[in-house]
C-alpha positions in Angstrom: -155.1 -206.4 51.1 -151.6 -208.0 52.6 -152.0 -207.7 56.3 -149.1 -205.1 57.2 -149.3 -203.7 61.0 -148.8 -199.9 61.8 -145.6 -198.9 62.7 -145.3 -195.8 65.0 -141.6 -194.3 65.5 -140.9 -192.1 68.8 -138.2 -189.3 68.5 -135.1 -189.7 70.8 -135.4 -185.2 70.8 -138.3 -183.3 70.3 -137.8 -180.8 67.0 -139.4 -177.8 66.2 -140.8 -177.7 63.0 -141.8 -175.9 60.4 -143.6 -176.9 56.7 -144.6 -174.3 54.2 -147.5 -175.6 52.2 -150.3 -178.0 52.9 -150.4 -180.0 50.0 -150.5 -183.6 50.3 -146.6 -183.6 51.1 -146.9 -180.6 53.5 -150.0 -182.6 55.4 -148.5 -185.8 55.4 -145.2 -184.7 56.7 -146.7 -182.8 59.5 -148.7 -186.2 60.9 -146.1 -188.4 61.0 -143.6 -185.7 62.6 -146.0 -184.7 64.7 -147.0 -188.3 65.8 -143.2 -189.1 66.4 -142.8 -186.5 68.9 -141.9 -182.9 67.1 -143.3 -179.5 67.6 -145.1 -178.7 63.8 -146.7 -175.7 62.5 -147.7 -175.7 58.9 -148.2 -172.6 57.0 -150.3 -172.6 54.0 -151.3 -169.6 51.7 -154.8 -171.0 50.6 -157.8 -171.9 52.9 -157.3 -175.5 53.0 -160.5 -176.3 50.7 -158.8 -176.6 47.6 -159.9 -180.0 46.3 -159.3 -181.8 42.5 -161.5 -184.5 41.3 -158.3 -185.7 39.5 -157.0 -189.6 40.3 -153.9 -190.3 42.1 -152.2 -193.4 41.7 -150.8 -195.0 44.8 -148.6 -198.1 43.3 -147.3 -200.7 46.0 -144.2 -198.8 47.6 -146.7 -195.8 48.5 -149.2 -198.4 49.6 -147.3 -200.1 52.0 -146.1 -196.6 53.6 -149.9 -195.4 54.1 -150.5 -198.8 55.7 -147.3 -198.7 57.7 -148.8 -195.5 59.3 -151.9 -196.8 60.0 -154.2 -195.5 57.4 -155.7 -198.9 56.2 -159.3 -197.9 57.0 -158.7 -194.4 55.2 -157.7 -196.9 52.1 -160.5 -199.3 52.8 -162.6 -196.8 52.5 -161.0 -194.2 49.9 -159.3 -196.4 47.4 -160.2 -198.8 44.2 -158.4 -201.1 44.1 -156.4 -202.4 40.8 -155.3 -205.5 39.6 -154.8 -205.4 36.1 -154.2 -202.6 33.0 -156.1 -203.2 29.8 -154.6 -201.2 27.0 -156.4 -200.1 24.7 -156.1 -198.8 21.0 -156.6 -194.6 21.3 -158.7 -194.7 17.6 -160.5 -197.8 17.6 -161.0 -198.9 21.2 -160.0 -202.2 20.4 -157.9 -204.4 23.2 -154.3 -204.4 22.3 -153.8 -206.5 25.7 -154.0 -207.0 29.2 -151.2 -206.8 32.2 -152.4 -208.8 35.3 -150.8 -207.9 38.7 -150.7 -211.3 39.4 -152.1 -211.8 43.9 -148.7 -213.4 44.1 -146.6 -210.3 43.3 -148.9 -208.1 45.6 -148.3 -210.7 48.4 -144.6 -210.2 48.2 -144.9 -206.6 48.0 -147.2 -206.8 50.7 -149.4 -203.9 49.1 -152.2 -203.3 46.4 -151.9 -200.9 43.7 -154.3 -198.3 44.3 -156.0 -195.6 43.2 -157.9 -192.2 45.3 -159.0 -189.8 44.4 -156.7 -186.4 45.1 -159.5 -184.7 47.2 -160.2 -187.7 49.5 -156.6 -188.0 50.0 -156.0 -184.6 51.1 -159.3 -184.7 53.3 -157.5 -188.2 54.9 -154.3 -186.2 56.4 -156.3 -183.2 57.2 -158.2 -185.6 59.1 -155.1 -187.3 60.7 -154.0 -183.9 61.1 -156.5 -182.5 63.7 -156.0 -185.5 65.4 -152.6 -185.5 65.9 -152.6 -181.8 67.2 -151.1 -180.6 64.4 -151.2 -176.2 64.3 -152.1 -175.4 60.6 -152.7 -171.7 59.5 -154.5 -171.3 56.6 -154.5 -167.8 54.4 -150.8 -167.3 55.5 -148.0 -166.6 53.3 -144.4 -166.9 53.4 -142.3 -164.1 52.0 -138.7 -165.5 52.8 -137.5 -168.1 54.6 -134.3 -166.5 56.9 -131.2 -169.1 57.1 -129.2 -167.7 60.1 -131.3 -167.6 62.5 -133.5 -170.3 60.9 -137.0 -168.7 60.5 -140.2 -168.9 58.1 -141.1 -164.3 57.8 -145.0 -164.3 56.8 -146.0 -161.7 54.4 -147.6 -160.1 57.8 -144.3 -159.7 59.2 -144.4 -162.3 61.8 -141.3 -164.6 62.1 -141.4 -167.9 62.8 -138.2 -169.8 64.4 -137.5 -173.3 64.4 -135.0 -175.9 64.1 -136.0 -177.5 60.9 -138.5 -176.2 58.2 -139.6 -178.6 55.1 -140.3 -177.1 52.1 -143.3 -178.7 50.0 -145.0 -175.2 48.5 -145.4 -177.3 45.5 -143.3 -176.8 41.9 -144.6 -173.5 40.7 -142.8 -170.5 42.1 -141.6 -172.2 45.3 -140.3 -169.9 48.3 -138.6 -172.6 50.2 -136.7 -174.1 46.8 -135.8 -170.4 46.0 -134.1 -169.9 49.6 -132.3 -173.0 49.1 -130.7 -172.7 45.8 -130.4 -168.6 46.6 -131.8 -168.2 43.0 -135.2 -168.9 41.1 -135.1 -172.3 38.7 -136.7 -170.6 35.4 -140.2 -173.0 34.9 -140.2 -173.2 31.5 -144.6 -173.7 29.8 -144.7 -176.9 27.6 -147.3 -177.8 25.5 -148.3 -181.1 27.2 -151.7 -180.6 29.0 -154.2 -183.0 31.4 -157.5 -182.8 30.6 -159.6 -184.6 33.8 -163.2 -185.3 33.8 -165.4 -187.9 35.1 -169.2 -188.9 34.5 -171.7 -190.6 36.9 -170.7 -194.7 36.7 -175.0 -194.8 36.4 -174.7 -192.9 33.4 -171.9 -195.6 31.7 -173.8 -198.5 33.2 -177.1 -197.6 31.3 -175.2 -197.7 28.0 -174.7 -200.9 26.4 -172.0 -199.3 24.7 -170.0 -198.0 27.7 -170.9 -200.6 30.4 -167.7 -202.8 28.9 -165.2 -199.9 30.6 -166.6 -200.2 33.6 -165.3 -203.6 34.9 -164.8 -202.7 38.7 -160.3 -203.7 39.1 -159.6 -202.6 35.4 -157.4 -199.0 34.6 -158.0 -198.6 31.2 -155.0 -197.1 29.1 -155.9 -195.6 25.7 -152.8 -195.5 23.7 -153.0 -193.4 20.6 -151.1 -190.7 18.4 -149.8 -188.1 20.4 -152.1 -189.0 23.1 -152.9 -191.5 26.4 -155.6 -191.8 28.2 -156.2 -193.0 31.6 -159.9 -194.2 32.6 -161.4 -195.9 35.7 -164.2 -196.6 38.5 -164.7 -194.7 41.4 -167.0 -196.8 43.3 -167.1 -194.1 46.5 -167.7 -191.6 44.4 -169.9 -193.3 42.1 -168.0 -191.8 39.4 -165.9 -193.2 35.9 -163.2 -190.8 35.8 -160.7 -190.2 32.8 -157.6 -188.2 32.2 -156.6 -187.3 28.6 -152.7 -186.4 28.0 -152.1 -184.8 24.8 -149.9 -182.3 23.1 -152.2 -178.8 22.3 -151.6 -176.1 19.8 -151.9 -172.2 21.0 -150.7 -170.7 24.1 -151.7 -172.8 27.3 -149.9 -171.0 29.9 -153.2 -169.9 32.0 -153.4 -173.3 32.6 -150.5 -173.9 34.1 -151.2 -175.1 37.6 -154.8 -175.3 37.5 -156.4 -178.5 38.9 -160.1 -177.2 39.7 -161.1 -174.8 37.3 -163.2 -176.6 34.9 -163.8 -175.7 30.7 -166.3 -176.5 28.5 -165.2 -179.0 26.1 -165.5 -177.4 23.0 -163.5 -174.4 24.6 -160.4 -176.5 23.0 -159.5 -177.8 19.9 -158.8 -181.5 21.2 -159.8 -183.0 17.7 -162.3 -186.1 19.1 -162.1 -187.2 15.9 -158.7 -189.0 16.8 -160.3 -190.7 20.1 -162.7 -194.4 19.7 -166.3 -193.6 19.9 -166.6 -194.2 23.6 -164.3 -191.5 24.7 -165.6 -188.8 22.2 -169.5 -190.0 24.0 -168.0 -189.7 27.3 -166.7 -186.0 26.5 -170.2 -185.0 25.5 -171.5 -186.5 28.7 -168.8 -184.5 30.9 -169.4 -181.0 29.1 -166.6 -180.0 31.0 -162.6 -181.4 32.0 -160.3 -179.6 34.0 -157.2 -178.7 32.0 -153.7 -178.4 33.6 -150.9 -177.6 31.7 -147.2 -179.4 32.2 -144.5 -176.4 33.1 -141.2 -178.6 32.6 -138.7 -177.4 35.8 -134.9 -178.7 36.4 -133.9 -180.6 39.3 -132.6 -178.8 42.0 -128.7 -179.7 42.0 -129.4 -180.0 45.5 -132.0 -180.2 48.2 -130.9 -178.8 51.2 -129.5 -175.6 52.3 -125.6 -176.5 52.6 -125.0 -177.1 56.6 -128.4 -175.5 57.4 -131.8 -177.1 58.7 -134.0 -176.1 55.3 -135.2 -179.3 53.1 -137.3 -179.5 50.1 -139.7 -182.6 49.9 -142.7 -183.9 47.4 -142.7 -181.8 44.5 -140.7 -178.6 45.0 -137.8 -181.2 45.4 -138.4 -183.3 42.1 -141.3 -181.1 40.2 -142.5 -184.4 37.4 -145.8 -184.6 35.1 -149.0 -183.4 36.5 -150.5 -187.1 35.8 -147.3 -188.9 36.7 -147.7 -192.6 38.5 -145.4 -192.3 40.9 -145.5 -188.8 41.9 -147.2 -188.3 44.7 -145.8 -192.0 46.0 -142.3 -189.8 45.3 -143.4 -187.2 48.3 -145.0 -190.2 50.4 -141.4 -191.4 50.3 -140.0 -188.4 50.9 -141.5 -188.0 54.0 -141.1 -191.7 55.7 -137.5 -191.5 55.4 -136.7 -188.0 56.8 -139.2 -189.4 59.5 -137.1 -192.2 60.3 -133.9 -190.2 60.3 -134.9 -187.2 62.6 -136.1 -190.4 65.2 -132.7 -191.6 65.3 -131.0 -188.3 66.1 -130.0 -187.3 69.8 -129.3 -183.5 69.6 -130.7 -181.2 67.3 -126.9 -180.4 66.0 -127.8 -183.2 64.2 -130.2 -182.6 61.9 -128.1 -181.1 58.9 -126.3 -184.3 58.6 -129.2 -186.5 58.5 -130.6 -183.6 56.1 -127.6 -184.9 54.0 -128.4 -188.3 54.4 -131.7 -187.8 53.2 -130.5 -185.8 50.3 -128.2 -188.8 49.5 -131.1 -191.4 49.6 -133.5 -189.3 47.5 -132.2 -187.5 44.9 -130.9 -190.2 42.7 -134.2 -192.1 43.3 -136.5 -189.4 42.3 -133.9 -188.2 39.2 -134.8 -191.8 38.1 -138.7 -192.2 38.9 -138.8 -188.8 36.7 -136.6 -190.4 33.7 -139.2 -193.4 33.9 -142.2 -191.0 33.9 -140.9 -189.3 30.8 -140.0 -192.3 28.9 -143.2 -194.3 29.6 -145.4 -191.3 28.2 -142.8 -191.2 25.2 -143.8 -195.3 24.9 -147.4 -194.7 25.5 -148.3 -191.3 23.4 -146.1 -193.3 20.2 -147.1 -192.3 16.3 -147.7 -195.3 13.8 -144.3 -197.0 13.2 -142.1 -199.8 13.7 -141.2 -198.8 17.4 -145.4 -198.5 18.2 -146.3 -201.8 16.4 -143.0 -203.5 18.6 -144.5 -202.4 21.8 -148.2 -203.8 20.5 -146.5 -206.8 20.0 -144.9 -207.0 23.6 -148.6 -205.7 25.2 -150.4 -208.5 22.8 -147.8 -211.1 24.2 -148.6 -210.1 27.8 -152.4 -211.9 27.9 -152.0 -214.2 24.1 -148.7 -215.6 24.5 -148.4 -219.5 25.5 -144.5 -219.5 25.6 -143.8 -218.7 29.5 -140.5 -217.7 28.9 -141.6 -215.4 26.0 -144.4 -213.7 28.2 -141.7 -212.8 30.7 -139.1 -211.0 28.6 -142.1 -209.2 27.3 -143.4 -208.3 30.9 -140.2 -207.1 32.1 -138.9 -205.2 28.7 -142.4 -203.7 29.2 -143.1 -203.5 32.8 -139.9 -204.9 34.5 -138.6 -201.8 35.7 -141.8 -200.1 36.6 -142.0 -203.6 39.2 -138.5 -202.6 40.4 -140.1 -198.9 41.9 -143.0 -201.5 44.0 -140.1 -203.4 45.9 -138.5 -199.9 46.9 -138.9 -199.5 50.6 -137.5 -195.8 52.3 -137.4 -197.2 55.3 -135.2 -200.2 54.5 -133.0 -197.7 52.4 -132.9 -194.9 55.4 -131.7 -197.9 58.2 -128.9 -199.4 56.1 -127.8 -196.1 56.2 -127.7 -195.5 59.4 -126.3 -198.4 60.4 -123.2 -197.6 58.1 -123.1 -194.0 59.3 -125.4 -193.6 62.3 -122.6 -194.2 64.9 -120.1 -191.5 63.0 -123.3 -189.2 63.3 -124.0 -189.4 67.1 -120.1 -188.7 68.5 -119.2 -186.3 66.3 -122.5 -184.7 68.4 
């Protein structure tokens, strides 16, 4: 991995706050606030334990940020490392092509593409967490969040003040979104669902016919009609795990925010006749997936409470596809660049302008890391037709074609764009705007 030292920020003013929700957003946002110097108390409905065997992938930009605050052990240790996507035909199994993340782009970008597992993740800032000193209570619920004067009231009645709270309770019925926006965002059921499962990597190693998926570096991309599906090694765990993305029949909506609950397989209808041999053996070997269904949710038109200290990050701020690549690196970013903009303030008057500036940095990049979500699935999940056998063709060109200058308008017509969300740096993004602004900021204070 590119070296890249730990960065620690100090806070000019100590803040006191508050985050509703532990979730990966909640956690990771109280250990780097709470390491800069703020007061933080996280309140969290469930008991802390829940954990999904489901894969999370942490491209470059989200690498970097776990490195910059000193988690490269917890990676070391936690993630698989990827260096190339072999995509694969969804009916046949046969290799359409392969995409290389060639050592020299990594280098640049000064981060590996990674993948961990969601549970080990969430164990990693719970870890970070105790040490830090952060106050977390579990099996506590918020039933509104008060605007004037700024306080988090617990379905117990107790009322929590503070100067800022966060708001990452998550997409589904979320208490801090609904206190910004004064309404409720209707979450309208789709018919998109996630099936995850995984099998022992002995079990796949034993079979001659399965051993060939289980190249340690490889994510392997099953592209088929109406349908992707995302495979690859866990070494820690020991595990090959998969995720299926297809369109279902029938009323799914009890699935709908369900990440542990598991199913038997032939509980659905998911018609294995449609998958390559391999994936309809693997099913059998599972017995059960975890299915969780898409609910699609509008953008907030905005993300903070206008001239108040309330701000929604990770995914009650830009709700996107339950197997989305870049949606928990979305909520990592979140959180490094309100970081960096509550270090630089001097008095806590301050906070709802940097809340704006933080609105201002994030909204238009999230608006388009969820257009690209949505438009690669439409590219990956295509029927047979012209516009399928076209992107076969640019795939195909990606590991066949001699003609440099060929391979690279395929690569970037393909891939260029998903290369431009690596480079992204919140950090860089937050300080130049700052340094336009920063000065305004402090003596209007």
């Amino acid at each position: 991995m590119p070296d890249h030292p730990p960065t620690f920020r100090k806070a000019q003013v100590s803040v006191r706050v508050t985050i509703i929700g532990a979730s990966i957003s909640g956690l990771a946002a109280a250990c780097v606030l709470r390491r800069s110097g703020h007061e933080v108390l996280v309140v969290e409905k469930g008991d802390g334990k829940f954990r999904s065997p489901g894969v999370i992938a942490s491209p470059p930009n989200m690498t970097r940020v776990l490195q910059r605050w000193g988690l490269r052990p917890y990676l070391a240790k936690s993630g698989m490392l990827v260096d190339q996507f072999r995509f694969m035909e969804g009916q046949s199994g046969k290799t359409i092509g392969v995409l290389k993340l060639y050592e020299e782009l990594l280098r640049d970008l000064m981060a590996d593409f990674l993948l961990i597992q969601h549970g080990d993740l969430i164990a990693i800032f719970q870890d970070l967490a105790q040490r830090e000193g952060v106050e977390i209570l579990y099996n506590t619920a918020v039933a509104k969040v008060e605007r004037v004067p700024l306080a988090a009231i617990l379905e117990n009645g107790d009322i929590m003040y503070s100067d800022l709270i966060v708001g990452a309770d998550g997409p589904l019925r979320s208490i801090s979104r609904d206190a910004v926006l004064l309404r409720q965002i209707e979450e309208l059921p789709t018919q998109h669902v996630c099936f995850s499962f995984s099998v022992p990597l002995g079990d796949l190693q034993a079979d001659p016919e399965l051993e060939g998926i289980c190249e340690q570096r490889n994510w392997n991309m099953w592209l088929g009609d109406g349908f992707v599906i995302y495979g690859a090694c866990h070494r820690t765990r020991n595990r090959y795990s998969l995720c299926i993305n297809t369109v279902m029949d029938g009323d799914m909506t009890v699935y709908q925010g369900n990440w542990t609950k598991q199913y038997p397989v032939d509980h659905f209808d998911l018609r294995l006749e449609r998958f390559e041999p391999r994936i309809q053996k693997l099913l059998k070997m599972a017995g059960f997936v975890i299915p969780t269904c898409h609910v699609y949710i509008p953008e907030p038109e905005n993300l903070i409470c206008d001239l108040d200290k309330v701000i929604l990050a990770g995914q009650s701020a830009h709700p996107t596809m339950p197997d989305g690549m870049h949606s928990t690196a979305m909520c990592i970013e979140d959180v490094d660049a309100l970081d960096y903009l509550l270090t630089r303030i001097k008095n806590v008057d301050e906070i709802p302008r940097v809340l704006s500036a933080h609105e201002e940095l994030r909204m238009e990049r999230c608006t388009h890391a969820r257009d690209w979500e949505s438009r690669k699935l439409q590219m990956f999940t295509l029927l047979q037709g012209d516009d399928r056998e076209m992107r076969d063709a640019k795939i195909r060109c990606l590991s066949e074609c001699e003609d440099m200058e060929e391979k690279e308008y395929a690569f970037n017509d393909l891939w260029g764009e998903e290369v431009d969300f690596y480079a992204y740096d919140p950090i860089e993004q937050a300080d130049n705007w700052w340094s336009m602004y920063g000065t305004v900021i402090s003596r209007r204070s």
